[in-house]
N, C-alpha and C positions, 0 to 999 in steps of 0.2 A: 384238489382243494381250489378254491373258486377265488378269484382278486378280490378283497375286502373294497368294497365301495368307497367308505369314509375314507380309507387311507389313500387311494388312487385322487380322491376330490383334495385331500389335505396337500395332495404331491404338486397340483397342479396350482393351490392356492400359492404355496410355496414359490412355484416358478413365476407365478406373477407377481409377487411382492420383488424377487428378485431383479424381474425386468423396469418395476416402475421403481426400483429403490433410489430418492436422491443421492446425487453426485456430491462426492465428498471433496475436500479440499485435496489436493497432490504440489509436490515438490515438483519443484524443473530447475536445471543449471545453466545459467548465461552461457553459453559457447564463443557468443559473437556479440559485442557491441551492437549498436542504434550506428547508423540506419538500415544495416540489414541483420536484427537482430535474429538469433536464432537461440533456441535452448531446447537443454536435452532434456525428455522426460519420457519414463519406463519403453528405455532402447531407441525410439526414435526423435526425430530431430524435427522441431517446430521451427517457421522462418516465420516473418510477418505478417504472411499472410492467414497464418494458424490463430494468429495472437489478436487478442482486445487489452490495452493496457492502458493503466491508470494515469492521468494528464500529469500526477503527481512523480512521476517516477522521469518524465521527459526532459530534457533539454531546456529550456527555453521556456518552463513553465511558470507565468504568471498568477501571485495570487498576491491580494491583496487584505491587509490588516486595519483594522479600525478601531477605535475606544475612546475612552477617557480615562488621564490617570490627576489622581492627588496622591500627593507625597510634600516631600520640604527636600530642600536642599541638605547636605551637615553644616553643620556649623563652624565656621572658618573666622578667623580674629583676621585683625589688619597689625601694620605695623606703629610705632611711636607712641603706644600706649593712648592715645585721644580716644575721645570716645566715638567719633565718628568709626574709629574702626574696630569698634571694641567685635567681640566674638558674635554672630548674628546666621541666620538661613533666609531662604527665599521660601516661601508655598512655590506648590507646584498645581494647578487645576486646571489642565487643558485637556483637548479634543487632539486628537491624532489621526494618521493615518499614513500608512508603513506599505512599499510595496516592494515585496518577494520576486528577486526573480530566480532558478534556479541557473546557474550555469553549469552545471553538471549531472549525471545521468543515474540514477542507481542502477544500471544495468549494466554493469561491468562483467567481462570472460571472469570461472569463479563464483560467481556470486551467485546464491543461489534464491530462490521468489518462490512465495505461493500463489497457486495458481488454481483457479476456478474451471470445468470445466462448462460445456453448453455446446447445443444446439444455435448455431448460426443462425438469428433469425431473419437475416435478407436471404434466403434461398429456402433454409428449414432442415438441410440434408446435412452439412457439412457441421464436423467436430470442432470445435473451436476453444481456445482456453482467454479467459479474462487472467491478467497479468497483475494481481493484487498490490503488492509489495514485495522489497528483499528484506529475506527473513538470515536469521542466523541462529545455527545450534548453539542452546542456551550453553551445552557444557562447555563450548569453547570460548565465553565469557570470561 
């Protein structure tokens, strides 16, 4: 009996879809703090140098807020019944701007991130994981 053609071409389409299939999101576990963070994901142990991580998850990270809010104040009475203090609010219609700084790290031992992975692309060879967020299992909510 002779190897089916189609089937042999099917096998091999197969194997190529499976080699180009995007990369899916993975879990990883903090082991170690910033500045030499490290976390563990399927058996082996990422350090800093494995990792691209989000400006948002760092130390020291700077962000900055802006708007405009209108509101009123509530309304608050004075004392001795006069009417200069009778019960009254202020409007509220200004321009803002608020800045963040974070002084602490979500990357604590524990805690666990999802994690992206990729192709390094200052050299092109080496694995590397982008360091999204920490996440938490919802059932332990």
């Amino acid at each position: 009996m002779q190897d089916n053609p189609y089937q042999k071409m099917l096998g091999i389409m197969a194997g190529v879809t499976r080699n180009n299939a995007a990369p899916v999101l993975v879990i990883g576990k903090v082991i170690e703090d910033l500045p030499n963070i490290k976390v563990q994901y399927n058996g082996i142990i990422l350090d800093k140098n494995d990792l691209w991580i989000n400006d948002y998850l760092l130390t020291n990270h700077t962000r900055t807020h802006r708007g405009h809010i209108v509101s009123a104040t509530q309304d608050r009475g004075g004392g001795g019944g006069y009417a200069e203090f009778a019960s009254h609010n202020h409007d509220i219609h200004n321009d803002f701007t608020d800045t963040e700084i974070t002084t602490d790290s979500d990357l604590k031992p524990g805690y666990y991130v999802a994690m992206y992975p990729l192709t390094d692309s200052t050299d092109g060879t080496k694995q590397k994981y982008v360091v999204l967020c920490h996440i938490q299992e919802g059932r332990l909510l």
